[in-house]
N, C-alpha and C positions, 0 to 999 in steps of 0.2 A: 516692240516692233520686230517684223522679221528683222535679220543681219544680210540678208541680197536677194531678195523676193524683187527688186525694182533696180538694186543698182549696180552700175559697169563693174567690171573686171576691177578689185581694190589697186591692182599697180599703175593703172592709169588715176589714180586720185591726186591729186594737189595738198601739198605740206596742210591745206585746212582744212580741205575733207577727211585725212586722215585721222589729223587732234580731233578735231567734232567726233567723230564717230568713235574715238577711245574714249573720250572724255565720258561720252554717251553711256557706253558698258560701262567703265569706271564708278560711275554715279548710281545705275541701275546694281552694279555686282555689291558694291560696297556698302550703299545707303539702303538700297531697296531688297536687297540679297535674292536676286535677279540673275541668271547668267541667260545671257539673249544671244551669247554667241559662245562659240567650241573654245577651248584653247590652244587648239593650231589656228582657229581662224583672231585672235585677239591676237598671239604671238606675230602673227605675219604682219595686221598693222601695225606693233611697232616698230620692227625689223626695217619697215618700208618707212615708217617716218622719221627713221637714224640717218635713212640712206637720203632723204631731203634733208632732215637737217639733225646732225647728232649730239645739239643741243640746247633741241627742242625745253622747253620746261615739263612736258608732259611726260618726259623719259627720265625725270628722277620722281615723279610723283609716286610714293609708295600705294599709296590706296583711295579713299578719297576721304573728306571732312567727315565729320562723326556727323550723325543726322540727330534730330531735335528732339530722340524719341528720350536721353537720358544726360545727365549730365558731362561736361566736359575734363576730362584728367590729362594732365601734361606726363608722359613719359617722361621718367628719371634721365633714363638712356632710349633715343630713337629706338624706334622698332621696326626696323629696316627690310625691305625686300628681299632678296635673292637673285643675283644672275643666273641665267639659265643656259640650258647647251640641250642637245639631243643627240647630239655624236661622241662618240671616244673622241675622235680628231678634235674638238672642239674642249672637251674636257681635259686633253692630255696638254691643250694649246693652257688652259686656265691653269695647269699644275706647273706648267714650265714656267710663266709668269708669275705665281708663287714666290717659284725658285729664285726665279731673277730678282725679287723683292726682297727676296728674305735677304740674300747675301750679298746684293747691290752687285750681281757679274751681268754685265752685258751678254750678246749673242758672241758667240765664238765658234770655234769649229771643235771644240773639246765641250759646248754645251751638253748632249747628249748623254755625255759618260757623267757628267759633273751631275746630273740630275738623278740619273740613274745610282748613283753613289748618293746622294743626300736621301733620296726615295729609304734606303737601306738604315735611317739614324734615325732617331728620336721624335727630331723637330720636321724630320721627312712624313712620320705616318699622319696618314686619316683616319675617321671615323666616319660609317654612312650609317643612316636610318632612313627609314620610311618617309615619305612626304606626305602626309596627312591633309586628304581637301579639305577640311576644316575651317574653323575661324581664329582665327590667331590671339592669345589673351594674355595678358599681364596678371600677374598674382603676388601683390605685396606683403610681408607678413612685418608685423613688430619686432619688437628687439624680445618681447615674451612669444615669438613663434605663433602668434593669431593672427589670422587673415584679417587684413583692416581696407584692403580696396582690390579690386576686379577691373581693369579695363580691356575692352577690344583694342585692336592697333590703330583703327582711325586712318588718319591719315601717316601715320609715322612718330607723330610730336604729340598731337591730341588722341586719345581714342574717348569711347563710351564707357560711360561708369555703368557696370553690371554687377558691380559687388552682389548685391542683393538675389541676382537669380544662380548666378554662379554659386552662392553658398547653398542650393540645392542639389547639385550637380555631384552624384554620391563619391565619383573619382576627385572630387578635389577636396583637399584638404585644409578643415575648418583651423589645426592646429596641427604644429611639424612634429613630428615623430624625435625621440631623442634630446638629451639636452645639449647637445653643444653648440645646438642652430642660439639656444636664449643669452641676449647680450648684444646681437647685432643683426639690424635691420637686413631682410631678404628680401629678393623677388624671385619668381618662380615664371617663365614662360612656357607657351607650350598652346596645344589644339584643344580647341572644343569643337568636337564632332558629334554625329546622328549613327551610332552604331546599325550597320547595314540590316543587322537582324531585328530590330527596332525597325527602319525604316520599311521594310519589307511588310510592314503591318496598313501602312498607312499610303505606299505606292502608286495605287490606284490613283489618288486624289492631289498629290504634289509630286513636281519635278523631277527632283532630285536631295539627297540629304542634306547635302552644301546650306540649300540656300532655306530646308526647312530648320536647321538648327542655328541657323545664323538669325532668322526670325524668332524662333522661339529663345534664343539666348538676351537679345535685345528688347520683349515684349515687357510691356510696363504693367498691360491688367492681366486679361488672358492668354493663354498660347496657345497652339495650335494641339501641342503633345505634352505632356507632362516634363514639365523640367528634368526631373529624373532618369528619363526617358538620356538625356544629356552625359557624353563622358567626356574627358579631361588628358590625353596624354601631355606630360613634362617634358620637353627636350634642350630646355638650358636653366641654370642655376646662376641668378648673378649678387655677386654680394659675397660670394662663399670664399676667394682667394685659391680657390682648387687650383693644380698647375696642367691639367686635362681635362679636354672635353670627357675622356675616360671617366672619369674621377667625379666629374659631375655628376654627371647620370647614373653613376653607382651611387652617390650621394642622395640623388631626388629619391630612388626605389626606396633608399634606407627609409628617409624622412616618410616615406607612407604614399608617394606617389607612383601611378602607373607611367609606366615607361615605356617606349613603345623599343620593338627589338631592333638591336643597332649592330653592326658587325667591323673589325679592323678591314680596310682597304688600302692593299697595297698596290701603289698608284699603276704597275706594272699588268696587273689582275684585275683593273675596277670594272672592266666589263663581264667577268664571273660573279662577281658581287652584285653588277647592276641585275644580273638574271637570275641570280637566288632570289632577291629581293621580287622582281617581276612573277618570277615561280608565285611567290605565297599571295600575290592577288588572288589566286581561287580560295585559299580558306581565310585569308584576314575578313574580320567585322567591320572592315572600315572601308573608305576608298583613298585610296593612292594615286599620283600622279605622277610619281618620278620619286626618286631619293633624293637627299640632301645629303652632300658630302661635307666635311668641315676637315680643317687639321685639327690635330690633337692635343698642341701646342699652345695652350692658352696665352702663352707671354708673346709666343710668334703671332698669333691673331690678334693681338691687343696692336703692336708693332706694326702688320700688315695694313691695320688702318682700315677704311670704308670708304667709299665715293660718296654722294648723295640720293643714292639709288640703293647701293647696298655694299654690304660686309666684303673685302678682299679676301679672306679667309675660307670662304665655303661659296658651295657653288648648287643650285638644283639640277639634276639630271633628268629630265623626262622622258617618261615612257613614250614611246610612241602612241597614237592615236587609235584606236580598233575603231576606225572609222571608214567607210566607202560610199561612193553616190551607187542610185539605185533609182526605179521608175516607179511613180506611185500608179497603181495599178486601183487600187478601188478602198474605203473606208468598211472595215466591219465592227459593227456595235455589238460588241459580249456583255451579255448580263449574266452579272453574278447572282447569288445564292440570295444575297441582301435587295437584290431591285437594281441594285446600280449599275448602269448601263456604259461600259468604257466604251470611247475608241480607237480600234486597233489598223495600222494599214499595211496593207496586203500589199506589199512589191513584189520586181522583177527578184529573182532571186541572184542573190550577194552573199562573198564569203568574207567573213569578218573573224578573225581569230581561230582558222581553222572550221566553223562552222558555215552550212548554210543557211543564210538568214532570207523568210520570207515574210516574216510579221515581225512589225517594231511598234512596241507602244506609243500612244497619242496620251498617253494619262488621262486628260480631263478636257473638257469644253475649253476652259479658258485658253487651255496649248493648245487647241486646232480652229481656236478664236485666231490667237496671235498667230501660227504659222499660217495662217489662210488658202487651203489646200487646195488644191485642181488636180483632178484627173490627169493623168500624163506628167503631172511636176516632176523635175530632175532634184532629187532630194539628198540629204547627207544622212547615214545611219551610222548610232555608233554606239555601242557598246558598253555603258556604264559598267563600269564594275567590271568591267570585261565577262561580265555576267547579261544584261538587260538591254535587248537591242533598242532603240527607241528613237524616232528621228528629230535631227539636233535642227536642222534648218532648211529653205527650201534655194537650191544651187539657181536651176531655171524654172521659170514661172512658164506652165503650159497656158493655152489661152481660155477663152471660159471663165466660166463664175465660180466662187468658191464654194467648195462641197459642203452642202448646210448642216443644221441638226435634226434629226427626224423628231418629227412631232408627236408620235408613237412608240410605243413601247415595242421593238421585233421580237419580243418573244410571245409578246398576250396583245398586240395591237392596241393596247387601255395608252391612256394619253399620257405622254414624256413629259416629265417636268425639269427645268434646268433649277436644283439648289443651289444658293451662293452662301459660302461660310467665309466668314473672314479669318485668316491664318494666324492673325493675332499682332502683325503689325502692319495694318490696314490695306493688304493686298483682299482680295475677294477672290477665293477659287472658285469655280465652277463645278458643279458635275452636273452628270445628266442620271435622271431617278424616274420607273417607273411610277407611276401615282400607286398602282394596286400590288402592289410584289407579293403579299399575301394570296394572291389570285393568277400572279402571273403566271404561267406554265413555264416556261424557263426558268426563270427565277427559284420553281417549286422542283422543276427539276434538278438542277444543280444541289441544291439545297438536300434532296431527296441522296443525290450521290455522292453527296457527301458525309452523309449519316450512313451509307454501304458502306463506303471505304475506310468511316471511321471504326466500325463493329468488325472489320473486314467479312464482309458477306459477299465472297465468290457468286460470282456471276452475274449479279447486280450490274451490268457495265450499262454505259450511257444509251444504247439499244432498247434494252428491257425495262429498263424506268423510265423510256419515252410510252413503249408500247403500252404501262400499265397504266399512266396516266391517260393517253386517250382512249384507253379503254376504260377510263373512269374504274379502273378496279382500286384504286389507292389516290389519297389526295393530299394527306399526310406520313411521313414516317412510321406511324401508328395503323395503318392502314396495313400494313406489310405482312404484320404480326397478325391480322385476319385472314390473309390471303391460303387457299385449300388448294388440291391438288385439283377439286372440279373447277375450280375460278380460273386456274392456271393454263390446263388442258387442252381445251377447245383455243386459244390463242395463235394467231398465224405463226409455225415453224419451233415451236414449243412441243416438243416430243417426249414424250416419260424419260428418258431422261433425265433431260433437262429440268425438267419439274421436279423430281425424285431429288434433284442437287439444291433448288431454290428453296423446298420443305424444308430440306435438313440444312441448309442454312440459318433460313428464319425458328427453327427449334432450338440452333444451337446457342442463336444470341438471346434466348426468353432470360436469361443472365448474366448480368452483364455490370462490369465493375463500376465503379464510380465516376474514375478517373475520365474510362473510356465512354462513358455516357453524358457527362459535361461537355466532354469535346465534339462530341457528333452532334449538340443541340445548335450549332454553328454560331454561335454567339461571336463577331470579332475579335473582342478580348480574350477570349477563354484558349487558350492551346494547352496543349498537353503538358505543360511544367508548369504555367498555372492551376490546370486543374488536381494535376500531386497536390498543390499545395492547398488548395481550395478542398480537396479527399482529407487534409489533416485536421480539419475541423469538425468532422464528422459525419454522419450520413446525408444521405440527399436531404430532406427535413431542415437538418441543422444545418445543412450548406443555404437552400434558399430561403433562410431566415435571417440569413446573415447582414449586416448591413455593411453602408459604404466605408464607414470608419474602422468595420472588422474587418474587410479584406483591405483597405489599405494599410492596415499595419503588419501584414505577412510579408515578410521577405519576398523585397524588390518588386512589391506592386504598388500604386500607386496611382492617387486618388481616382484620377480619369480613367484608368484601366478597371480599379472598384465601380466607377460610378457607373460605366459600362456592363460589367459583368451583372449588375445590381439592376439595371435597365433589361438589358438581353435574359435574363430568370424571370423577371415580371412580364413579360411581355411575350416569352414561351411557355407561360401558365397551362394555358389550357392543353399545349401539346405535353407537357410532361404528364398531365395530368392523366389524361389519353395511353401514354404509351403504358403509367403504372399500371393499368386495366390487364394486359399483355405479359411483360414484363417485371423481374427481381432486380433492381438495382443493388449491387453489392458494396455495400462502404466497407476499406481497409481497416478500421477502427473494430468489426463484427468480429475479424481474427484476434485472440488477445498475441497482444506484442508479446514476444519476450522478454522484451529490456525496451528501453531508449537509446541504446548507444548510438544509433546516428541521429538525434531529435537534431536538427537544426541544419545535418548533411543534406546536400543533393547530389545524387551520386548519376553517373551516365559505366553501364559497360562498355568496352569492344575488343574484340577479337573473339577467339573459341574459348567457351568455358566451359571447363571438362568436369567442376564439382555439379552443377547444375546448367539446365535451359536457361537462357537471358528473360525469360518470363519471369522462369520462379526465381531468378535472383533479385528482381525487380520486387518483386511481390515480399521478398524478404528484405529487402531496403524499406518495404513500406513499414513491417512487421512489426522492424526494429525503429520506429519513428522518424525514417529519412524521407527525403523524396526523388524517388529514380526518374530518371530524366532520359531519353533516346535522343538528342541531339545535345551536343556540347555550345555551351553560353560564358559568358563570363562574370553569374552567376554560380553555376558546377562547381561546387567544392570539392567533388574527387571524382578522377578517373582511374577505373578499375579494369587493368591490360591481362587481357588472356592469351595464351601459346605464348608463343616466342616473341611477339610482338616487341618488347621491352629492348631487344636486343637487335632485331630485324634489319638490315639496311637498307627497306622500304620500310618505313612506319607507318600505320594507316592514317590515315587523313583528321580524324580523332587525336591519334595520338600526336598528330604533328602539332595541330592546333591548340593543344592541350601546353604542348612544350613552350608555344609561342605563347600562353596565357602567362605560364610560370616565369617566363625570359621578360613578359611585360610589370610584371610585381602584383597578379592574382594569383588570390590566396586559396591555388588549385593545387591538391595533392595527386600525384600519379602513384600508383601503387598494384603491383604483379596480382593477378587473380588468386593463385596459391597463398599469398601471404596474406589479401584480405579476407578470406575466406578462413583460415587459421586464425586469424585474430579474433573474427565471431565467434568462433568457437570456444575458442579462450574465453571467454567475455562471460561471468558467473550471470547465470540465470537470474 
């Protein structure tokens, strides 16, 4: 249900309007992995039910009861919440109470200095990392270092047994690295999240990653994404006797876990730190909501003790909110290339992180089901990811009915149909789907533009691939590569030219690589580092003969993404079929390699490379058995820095993310353009 679609102002609510309505999220966040409301607006109801009563039961409840989907595990050791703050002032208040605990001084009027001097000693420093939206999970191992059980947090005491989906989940570790873990039982905590570049595939159709990887972690038959699809940051080690949080987290890396990057915080500077951290929201894979601060002091944190809410010893910091109200001005339905009809709403324009925002996605039917939208609503938009505006809830309810679903397709008028797939733990999404996408003119347009932008074919813009459509000169892709300079000519505002540029376009791509012809077939699955790896099997032929069991055993694909790619080739049969009439598809395999030396690499360049063009160094990563990749993943087994880069004090955004890969314990090599290129050389024929 909306969070204030019908109801007063939250500060006028009574001590049991306010538990109802957390208990409500609680249960919805926890069981159902649901977030129905922001977390400034969940933060505020508790804040306001301390201030009726500050001890409520509902304010030490960690999470809520494990739901019936898996069996029940008792935490060894609770698995406790976090206090929170969003101020220095707030933060500096939780460091000074610390203080006062650790050394048993009261308030004085020498406090100040006495803090500021402990700040400076051993048992004074912190450690912050990343807050990770995630799902929170336990990780038991044997006294031989084998993982023997998986829990989520639960409530605290109880969580859900996951063992079983968890030991898919490629970042977590089936067995510890090292022998001196064997002899005594471990546990490993830490996040299981929906890496945003992952999510980014499947956007359209759910929420948020939070609550798609909290289903798909908990799912008994189906999931929504492939487990794999699943990663695992470590951020505490218990069992080990370490005498620092430091020392842990060097430890988990050792043992074979990813880490996520943690930095010293000296309590005097933690608001430089909070905004380092803040900084790398634009390139982390994940999403964030704050850091978690700890001291470093394992035997001071043991001592510090816990409340029934959570750990003395650490504190979360959150970020602020990129969130603002704004007026819902009208719904518009974008169809994609596949039929699928989003929608998207058109507000008064709002700045949110520097940006102005006028379109915030609606994802899917079922979110503009539940926000129940009217023309005129006073709404909240905010910024996942500090990336994806989308609106979180509606503030004031204008009058009128709620804006419906069009019964028709707006790009081809053929009739809308609402699909329901279930997510995998019995929620039902919605989308809305043209019946005939193969027919639709939007659908075939987009579709059409994005096979230009994939061959890059200049001048193809959204313009011209309307015009050639209603003028029925082209109806597929294949179509293009008939088109003459008489068919083009006589066209409204199409002048030699221009014609003379659109020829020599469509001549130049009658060739055209493998890689880059997979990806323009628009298949979902298929992007450009699948399709590298999908080009190393062999030519077009042998790529669409492949089956679902051969491409799921290629490095880091996996079944659902096979059974896709395997579905998407069959059922663009007859267009490939079509464009070979036209066109030379080029398989990397026709060049003989030199060597293998990178068989098993995926290599991404950046910056200036001065031995060759980022083409042919690419094409020579294929050469040599690798697969060259143009955007950095945490798959990328080497980044290869051109100019100065290496040394820079701007590093490009590659390389920054690169560092953050290595700092997190992937098994990513950076390495100067000059010396990889030296080495191939090196490298006897």
């Amino acid at each position: 249900m909306s969070t204030s679609t019908t109801e007063p102002f939250v500060e006028l609510w009574t001590e049991a309007q306010l538990a109802a309505k957390i208990a409500e999220l609680d249960v919805a966040y926890h069981n159902l992995g649901q977030s129905l409301a922001s977390d400034a607006y969940y933060d505020r109801l508790k804040e306001l039910l301390a201030k009726r009563n500050a001890s409520h039961p509902l304010l030490s409840v960690v999470g809520s009861s494990s739901s019936d989907n898996g069996d029940k595990v008792e935490h060894q050791q609770p698995m406790l919440s976090l206090d929170k703050c969003t101020e220095f002032s707030d933060f500096s208040a939780w460091y000074r109470g610390v203080f006062a605990q650790a050394t048993d001084r009261a308030n004085s009027a020498k406090l100040d200095d006495e803090v500021k001097q402990w700040a400076q000693t051993p048992r004074g420093a912190l450690v912050a990392l990343p807050k990770i939206d995630g799902l929170a999970c336990s990780l038991r191992y044997d006294d031989g270092g084998t993982l023997v059980r998986a829990a989520t947090r639960g409530d605290g005491r109880f969580g859900e047994d996951v063992t079983v989906n968890a030991g898919q989940i490629p970042t977590i570790a089936k067995a510890l690295l090292g022998e001196s873990q064997i002899g005594r039982q471990l546990e490993v905590r830490g996040e299981v999240y929906l890496p945003l570049s992952r999510f980014a595939q499947v956007a359209g159709e759910y929420a948020n990653p939070r609550n798609l990887a909290a289903g798909t972690l908990k799912s008994k038959d189906s999931s929504a994404i492939p487990l794999d699809w699943l990663a695992f940051y470590a951020y505490d080690l218990l069992g080990s006797g370490l005498p620092t949080e430091t020392a842990k987290l060097t430890k988990l890396r050792e043992m074979g876990f990813a880490v996520p990057n943690w930095r010293p915080v000296a309590a005097a500077q933690a608001t430089q730190v909070f905004n380092l951290f803040a900084a790398d929201r634009a390139t982390d894979d994940f999403e964030a909501d704050g850091i978690v601060v700890r001291m470093d002091d394992c035997t001071l944190a043991q001592r510090l003790g816990s409340t029934s809410h959570h750990p003395r010893s650490a504190i979360a910091w959150k970020f602020a909110v990129a969130a603002d109200t704004s007026i819902l001005q009208a719904i518009h339905w974008s169809v994609a290339r596949t039929g699928a009809i989003t929608p998207v709403a058109l507000v008064a324009p709002v700045n949110l992180s520097g940006a102005t925002v006028t379109r915030a996605t609606l994802h899917n039917v079922s979110n503009l089901r539940r926000l129940a939208l009217r023309s005129g609503d006073k709404i909240e938009i905010v910024r996942r990811g500090g990336v994806i505006p989308h609106v979180e809830r509606v503030i004031e309810a204008a009058d009128g009915q709620p804006i419906g679903i069009p019964e028709n397709c707006p790009g081809c008028s053929k009739i809308a149909v609402v699909v329901s797939r279930d997510d995998g733990k019995g929620r039902v999404i919605e989308v809305l789907q043209c019946s005939d996408p193969a027919n639709c003119l939007a659908a075939r347009q987009r579709s059409l533009l994005h096979f230009c932008q994939t061959l890059d074919l200049e001048g193809f813009g959204d313009k011209v691939v309307e015009i050639l459509l209603d003028q029925g000169l082209v109806d597929t892709a294949a179509d293009l590569f008939a088109l003459t300079r008489d068919d083009l000519l006589p066209l409204p505002r199409f002048g030699e030219l221009l014609v003379k540029n659109l020829i020599g376009q469509i001549d130049r791509a009658r060739r055209v690589e493998l890689p880059a012809f997979l990806v323009a077939l628009g298949i979902p699955a298929l992007g450009k580092q699948t399709a590298q790896l999908l080009a190393t099997r062999g030519n077009l032929a042998q790529v669409r003969s492949l089956t679902k069991s051969d491409i799921s055993s290629l490095h880091s694909l996996g079944y659902k993404t096979a059974e896709a790619i395997v579905t998407g080739l069959a059922d663009n049969a007859e267009l490939i079929d079509a464009l070979l009439q036209h066109i030379e598809v080029i398989a990397p395999q026709q060049v003989a390699p030199q060597h293998g030396y990178l068989t098993g690499q995926i290599v991404v360049f950046t910056g200036t490379l001065e031995a060759m063009g980022r083409r042919e160094a690419q094409k020579l990563v294929v050469q040599l058995g690798g697969v060259a990749g143009d955007s950095l993943t945490s798959e990328t087994t080497l980044l290869v820095v051109g100019g100065d880069e290496l040394v820079a004090a701007l590093p490009s955004a590659k390389l920054k993310k690169a560092r953050k890969l290595l700092a997190d314990g992937n098994p990513i090599h950076i390495e100067s353009a000059a010396n990889f290129f030296a080495r191939i050389a090196s490298e006897p024929a």
